[in-house]
Structure formats: C-alpha cells, structure tokens
C-alpha distance (Angstrom), angle and dihedral (degrees) to the residues before:
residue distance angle dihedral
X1 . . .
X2 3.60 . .
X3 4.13 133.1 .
X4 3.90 91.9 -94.4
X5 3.91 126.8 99.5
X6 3.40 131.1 54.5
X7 3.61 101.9 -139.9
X8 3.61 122.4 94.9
X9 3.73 134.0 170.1
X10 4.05 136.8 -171.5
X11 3.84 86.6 -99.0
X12 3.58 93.5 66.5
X13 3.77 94.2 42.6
X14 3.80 92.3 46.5
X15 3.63 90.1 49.7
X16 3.81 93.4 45.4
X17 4.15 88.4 47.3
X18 3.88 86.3 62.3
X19 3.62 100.5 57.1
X20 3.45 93.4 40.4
X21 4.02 98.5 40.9
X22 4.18 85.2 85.1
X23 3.77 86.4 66.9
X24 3.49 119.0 33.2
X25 4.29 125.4 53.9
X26 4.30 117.0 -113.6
X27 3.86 92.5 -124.2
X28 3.59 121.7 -138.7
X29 3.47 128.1 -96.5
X30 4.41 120.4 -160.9
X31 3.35 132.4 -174.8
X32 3.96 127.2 -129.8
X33 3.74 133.0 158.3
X34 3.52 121.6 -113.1
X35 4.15 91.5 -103.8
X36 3.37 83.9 68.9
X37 3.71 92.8 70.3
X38 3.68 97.8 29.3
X39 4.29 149.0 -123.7
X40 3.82 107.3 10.6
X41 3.55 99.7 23.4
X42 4.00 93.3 65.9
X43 4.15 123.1 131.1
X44 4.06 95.6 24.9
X45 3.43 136.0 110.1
X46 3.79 111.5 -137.4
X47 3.91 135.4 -165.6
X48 3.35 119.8 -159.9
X49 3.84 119.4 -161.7
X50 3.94 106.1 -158.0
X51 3.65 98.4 -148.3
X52 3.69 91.8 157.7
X53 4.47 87.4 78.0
X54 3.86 80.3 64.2
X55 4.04 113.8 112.4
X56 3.25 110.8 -69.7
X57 3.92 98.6 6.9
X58 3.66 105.8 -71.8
X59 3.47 151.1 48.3
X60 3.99 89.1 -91.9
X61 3.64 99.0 90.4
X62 3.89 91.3 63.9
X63 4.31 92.5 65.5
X64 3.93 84.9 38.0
X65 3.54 96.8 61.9
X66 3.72 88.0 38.2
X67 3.38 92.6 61.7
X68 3.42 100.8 45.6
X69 4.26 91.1 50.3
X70 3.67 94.7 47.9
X71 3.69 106.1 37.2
X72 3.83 120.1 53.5
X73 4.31 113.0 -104.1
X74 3.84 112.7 -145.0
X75 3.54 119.6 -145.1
X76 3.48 88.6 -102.3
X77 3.65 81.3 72.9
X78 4.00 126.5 -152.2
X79 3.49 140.9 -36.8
X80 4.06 140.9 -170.0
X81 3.76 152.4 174.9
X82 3.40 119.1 -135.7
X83 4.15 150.5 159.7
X84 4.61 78.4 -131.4
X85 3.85 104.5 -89.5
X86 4.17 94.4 74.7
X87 3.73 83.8 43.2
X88 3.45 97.7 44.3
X89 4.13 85.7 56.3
X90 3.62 96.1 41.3
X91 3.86 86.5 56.5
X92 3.50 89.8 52.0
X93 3.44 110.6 50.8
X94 4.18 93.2 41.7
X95 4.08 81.5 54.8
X96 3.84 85.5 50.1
X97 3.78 91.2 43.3
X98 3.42 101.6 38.5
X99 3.76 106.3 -116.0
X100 4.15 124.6 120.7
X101 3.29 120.7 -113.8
X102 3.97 152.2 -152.9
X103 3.64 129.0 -154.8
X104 3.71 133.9 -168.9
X105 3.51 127.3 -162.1
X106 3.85 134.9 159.7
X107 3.74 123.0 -122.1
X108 3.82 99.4 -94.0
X109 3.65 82.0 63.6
X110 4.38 99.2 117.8
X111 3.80 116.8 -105.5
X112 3.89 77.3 -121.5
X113 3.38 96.9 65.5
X114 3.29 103.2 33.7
X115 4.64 90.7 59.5
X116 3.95 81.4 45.4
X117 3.55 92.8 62.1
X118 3.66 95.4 39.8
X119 3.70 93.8 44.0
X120 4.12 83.6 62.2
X121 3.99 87.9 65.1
X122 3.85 90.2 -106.3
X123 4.13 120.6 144.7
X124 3.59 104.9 -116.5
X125 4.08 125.9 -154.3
X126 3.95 118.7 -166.3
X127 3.68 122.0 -157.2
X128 3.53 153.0 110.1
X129 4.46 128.7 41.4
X130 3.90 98.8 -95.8
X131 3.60 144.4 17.2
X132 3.73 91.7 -95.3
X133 3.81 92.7 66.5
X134 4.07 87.0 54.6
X135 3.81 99.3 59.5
X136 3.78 103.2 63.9
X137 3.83 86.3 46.2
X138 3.64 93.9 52.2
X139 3.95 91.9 39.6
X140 3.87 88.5 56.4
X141 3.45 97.1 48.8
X142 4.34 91.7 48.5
X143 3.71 82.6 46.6
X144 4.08 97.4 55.4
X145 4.18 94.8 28.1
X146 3.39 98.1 44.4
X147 3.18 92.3 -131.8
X148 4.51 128.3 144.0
X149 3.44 115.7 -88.8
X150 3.76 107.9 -153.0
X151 4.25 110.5 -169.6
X152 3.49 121.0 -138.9
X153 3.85 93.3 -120.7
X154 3.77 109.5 -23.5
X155 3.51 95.5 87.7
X156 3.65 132.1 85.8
X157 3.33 102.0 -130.8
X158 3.81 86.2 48.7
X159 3.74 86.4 65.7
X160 3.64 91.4 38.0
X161 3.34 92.0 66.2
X162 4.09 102.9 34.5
X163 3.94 89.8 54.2
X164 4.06 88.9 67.8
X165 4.04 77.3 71.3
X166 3.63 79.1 66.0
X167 3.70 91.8 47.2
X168 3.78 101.6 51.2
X169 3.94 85.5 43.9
X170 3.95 99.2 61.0
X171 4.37 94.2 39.9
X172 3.52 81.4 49.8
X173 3.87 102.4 45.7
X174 3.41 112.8 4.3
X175 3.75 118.5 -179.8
X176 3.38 97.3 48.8
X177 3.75 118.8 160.0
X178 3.95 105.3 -160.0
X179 3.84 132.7 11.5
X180 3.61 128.0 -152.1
X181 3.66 120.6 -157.4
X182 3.92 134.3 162.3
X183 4.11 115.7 -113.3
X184 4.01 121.4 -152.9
X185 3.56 107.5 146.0
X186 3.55 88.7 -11.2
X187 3.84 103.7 -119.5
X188 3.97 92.7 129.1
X189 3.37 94.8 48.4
X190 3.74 93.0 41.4
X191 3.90 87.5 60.5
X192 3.77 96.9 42.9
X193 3.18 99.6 51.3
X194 4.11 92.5 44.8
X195 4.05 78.1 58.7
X196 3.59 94.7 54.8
X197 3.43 101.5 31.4
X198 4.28 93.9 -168.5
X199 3.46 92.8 -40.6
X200 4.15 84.9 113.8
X201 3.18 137.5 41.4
X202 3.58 91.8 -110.8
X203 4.28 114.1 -170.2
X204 3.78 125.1 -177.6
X205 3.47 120.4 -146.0
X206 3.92 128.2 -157.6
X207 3.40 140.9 163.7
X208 3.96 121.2 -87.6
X209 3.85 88.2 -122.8
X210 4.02 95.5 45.8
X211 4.05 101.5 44.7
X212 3.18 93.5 157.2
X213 3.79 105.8 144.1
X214 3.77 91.7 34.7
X215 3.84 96.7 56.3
X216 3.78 76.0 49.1
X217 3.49 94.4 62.6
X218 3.14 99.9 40.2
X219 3.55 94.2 54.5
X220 3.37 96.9 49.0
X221 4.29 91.3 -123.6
X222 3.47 135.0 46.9
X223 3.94 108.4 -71.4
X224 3.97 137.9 178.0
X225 4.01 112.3 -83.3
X226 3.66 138.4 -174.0
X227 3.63 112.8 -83.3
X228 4.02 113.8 -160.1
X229 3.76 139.7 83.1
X230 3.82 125.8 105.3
X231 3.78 91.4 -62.8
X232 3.71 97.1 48.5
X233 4.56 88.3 121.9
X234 3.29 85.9 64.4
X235 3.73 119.3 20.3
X236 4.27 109.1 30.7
X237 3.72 107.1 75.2
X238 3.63 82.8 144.9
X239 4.11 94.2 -127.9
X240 3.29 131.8 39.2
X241 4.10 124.2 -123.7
X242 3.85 121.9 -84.7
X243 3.85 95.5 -131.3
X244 3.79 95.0 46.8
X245 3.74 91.8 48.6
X246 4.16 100.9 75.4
X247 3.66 90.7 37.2
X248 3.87 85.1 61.1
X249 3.87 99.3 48.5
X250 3.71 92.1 59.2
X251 3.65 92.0 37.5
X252 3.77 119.3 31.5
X253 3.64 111.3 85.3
X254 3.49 93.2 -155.0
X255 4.28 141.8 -44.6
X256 3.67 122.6 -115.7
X257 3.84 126.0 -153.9
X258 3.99 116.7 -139.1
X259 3.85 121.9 -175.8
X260 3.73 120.7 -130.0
X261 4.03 94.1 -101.7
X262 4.13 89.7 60.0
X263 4.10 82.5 47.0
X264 3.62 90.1 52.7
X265 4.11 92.0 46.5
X266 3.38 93.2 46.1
X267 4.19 86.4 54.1
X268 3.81 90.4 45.8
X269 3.75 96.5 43.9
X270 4.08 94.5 50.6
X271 4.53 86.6 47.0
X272 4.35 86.3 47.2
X273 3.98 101.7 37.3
X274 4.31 96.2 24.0
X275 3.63 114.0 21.8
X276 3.49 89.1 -127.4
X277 3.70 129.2 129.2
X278 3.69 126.3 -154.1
X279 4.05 133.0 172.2
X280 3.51 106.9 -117.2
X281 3.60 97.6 -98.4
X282 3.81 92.1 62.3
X283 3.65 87.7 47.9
X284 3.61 100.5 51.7
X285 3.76 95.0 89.0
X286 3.92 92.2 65.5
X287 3.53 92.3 51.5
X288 3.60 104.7 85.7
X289 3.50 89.3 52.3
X290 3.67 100.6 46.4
X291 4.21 90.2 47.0
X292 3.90 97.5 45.7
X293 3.46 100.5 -114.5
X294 3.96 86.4 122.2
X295 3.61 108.8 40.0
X296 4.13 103.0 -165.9
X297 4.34 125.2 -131.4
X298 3.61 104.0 -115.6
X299 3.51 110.4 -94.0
X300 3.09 96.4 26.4
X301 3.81 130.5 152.6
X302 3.14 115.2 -134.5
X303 3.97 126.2 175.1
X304 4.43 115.7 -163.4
X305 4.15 110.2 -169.9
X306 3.76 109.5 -141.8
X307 3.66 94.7 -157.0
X308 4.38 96.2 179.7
X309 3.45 165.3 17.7
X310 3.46 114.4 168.4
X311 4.19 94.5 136.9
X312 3.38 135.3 104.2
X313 3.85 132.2 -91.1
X314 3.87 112.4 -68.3
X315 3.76 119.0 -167.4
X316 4.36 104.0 -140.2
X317 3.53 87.1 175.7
C-alpha cells in the first residue's frame, strides 16, 4: 500500500484492523439514555465509544501503527507533525515497534501532550503557533534523514487505520441511525465514513473557529479555514486532507458548527453525569447534542465518538 488513492473500502480497513488488532485496545462502547446527560438530549438512546482509553489517549495510535505495519520504516525511523495527540500515537507505536522517532509540534501543543510523547522515548521539537508551521519542519527533516513521514490524516493508511473506529462501532451497535464524530483534518472521519459508506447518518462536528471541513464543502475543494477555539491542538489544522475530502462528499450527511461554550458543556456534562474526562477536542462530538443545535427523533439511536483526553486535570466543580 502506499499514501496514493482516494478510494477506500471495508476490505481494506478490515484487513488493516487485523494486523493492527495485536497493538492497539477494542475500546468500549456503553449505552445511556439521553436523561442521563440532561435537557436537550432527552428521548434518545446514545452510544458512546470511549476512544480516548485507547493507547496514548486517542484514536491516533490506531493509523500510527497502521502505518508503520503496512508501509516499510527505514532505520532512520519515523517522523510527524502534529497539534500532540497524532504525535503522542506515533511515539507510541514506533516504541512498540521498535523504530526511533521525531515529533513536531507547535507551542499551543498542551504541556500534557507534549510529556506524553516524550514519556514514549520519542525526540521532541517545539516551535512555531499552529500545526501548519510544524509540517514543513517535519517534512524537511524526513526529506534530509531519511526517515518515514507518517501524516496526521492525509495519508491512506492514516484512514486505513481510523476507519476500524468505524468497525468496532457498528459490531458493537449496529442499527444505529446517526453518528457523531469530531473533524480536524478529517482523517477519522475520512475512515468512518469509508466504513459506513451512507449506511449512517454520519455528521461532523467542528468548532465555529476551526471550520475546516465545512468551508470545504462549501467550496466544493479543500480550502484554508480558521484555526482557533479551545480545541485548536487537536481540531484547527486549517485544511482538511485531499484523500479524505471525496470520501466525505458522498458520505457526510452534513457538518455542524459548535461554539466553544457548547464544547465546554459538553466537557462538564460528561465529568458531572459520567465521570469521564475528555480534552475538548474529544468532547466536541457531544456538543451539539448537549446545546440543542441537534434536537434528536425519539427513539432514536444515536452513536457520539469520544476520540480523547490527553489534557490536564480541570476542576468543574
């Protein structure tokens, strides 16, 4: 396999979930009902996949190690760009695997984050305001070492790998009507959907000041965004990826904007109701539901992919 192509079907991500199944954990998946978390919610059935007790705190370790098994590592080893959870994964899997590695990430990148991926053995270089300002370092330094580059989510293998989210989500809770799943750059999305292919109603979510997927859309190509808000680590790459970007025409049903207050709420409401805590990236998904701006069907089943948590502690009171 090799990064080119933008066609990818539940073959491929099948195949790709057994040679990575070894490395990575099947995350749980519980039911509540919207009561549980409160006002808007109320009359649906929701599944949450807790993707954030994957390795290294988010989904990201599953296209790491997919890169690394299906694409050949040079000594040289492996290197990314990334707002710290890609990173984080990255340095995982080539500590797993064996392979050194280099990680770039720009200074909004959390202090959490940032001793996560150097607690995995990886070198880590610090610079620049946003992930943007990361990639050309980290593409220079693949280009004169020699060594992998592995893309956050323009990549197929990236998506290969992300779409066995996807996978796990359907044997686990099949019959789901509608889907809910954060978009940065768009690789998770990208490899859910290619899972699905339309057979959910599949919404992105992103944050009013990182649109980057609905610009997208609306523009018919891939196009520069905003890139802030309280999520802008992990969700304000400022464009999304090439290969994702078809996938998500035929399959996205439609992208939903949430301000930074309805991330917060969804955060607070998943510490008061769950116990669990999430960075606001892996909480984003929630938030339309928690703020009204998607008011469910009764009986509906709706599934919401917490994809992280790699933050520090947050007192909601």
């Amino acid at each position: 396999m090799d990064g080119s192509g933008a066609a990818i079907d539940r073959a491929e991500i099948a195949e790709t979930y057994e040679r990575i199944r070894p490395h990575v954990r099947r995350t749980p998946l519980i039911e509540i009902a919207g009561e549980d978390l409160g006002g808007a919610a109320d009359g649906a059935r929701i599944a949450l996949k807790l993707e954030f007790m994957q390795h290294a705190g988010s989904f990201k370790s599953r296209g790491a190690f997919a890169n690394m098994l299906l694409r050949e590592v040079p000594p040289a080893g492996v290197a990314a760009a990334s707002g710290g959870n890609h990173g984080a994964g990255v340095a995982y899997a080539a500590r797993k695997l064996g392979h050194p590695a280099r990680i770039f990430v720009p200074n909004i990148a959390s202090p959490a984050k940032q001793a996560l991926i150097r607690s995995y053995g990886a070198e880590l270089t610090l610079g620049g305001e946003r992930y943007d300002d990361v990639v050309a370092a980290c593409e220079r330094y693949a280009g004169e070492s020699g060594a992998l580059e592995i893309h956050a989510y323009d990549q197929r293998e990236t998506l290969l790998g992300q779409g066995s989210v996807g996978l796990e989500i359907e044997a686990d809770a099949p019959g789901l009507d509608t889907l809910f799943v954060a978009v940065g750059g768009g690789g998770l999305i990208g490899g859910i959907a290619s899972w699905y292919a339309g057979r959910v109603n599949l919404i992105g979510v992103e944050p009013e000041q990182a649109p980057t997927l609905h610009d997208a859309l609306a523009a018919g190509a891939p196009v520069d965004a905003k890139a802030g808000g309280i999520a802008a680590d992990s969700l304000a790459p400022r464009r999304v990826g090439q290969i994702m970007f078809p996938i998500t025409q035929r399959h996205v049903a439609r992208v939903m904007l949430v301000p930074d207050e309805a991330i917060r709420q969804a955060q607070e409401t998943l510490w008061r109701a769950l116990r669990i805590v999430a960075e606001p990236g892996g909480a984003t998904a929630l938030a339309p539901l928690l703020s009204g701006l998607y008011r469910p069907q009764p009986g509906e089943r709706i599934g919401v992919l917490l994809c992280g948590a790699n933050t520090t502690a947050v007192n909601f009171g």
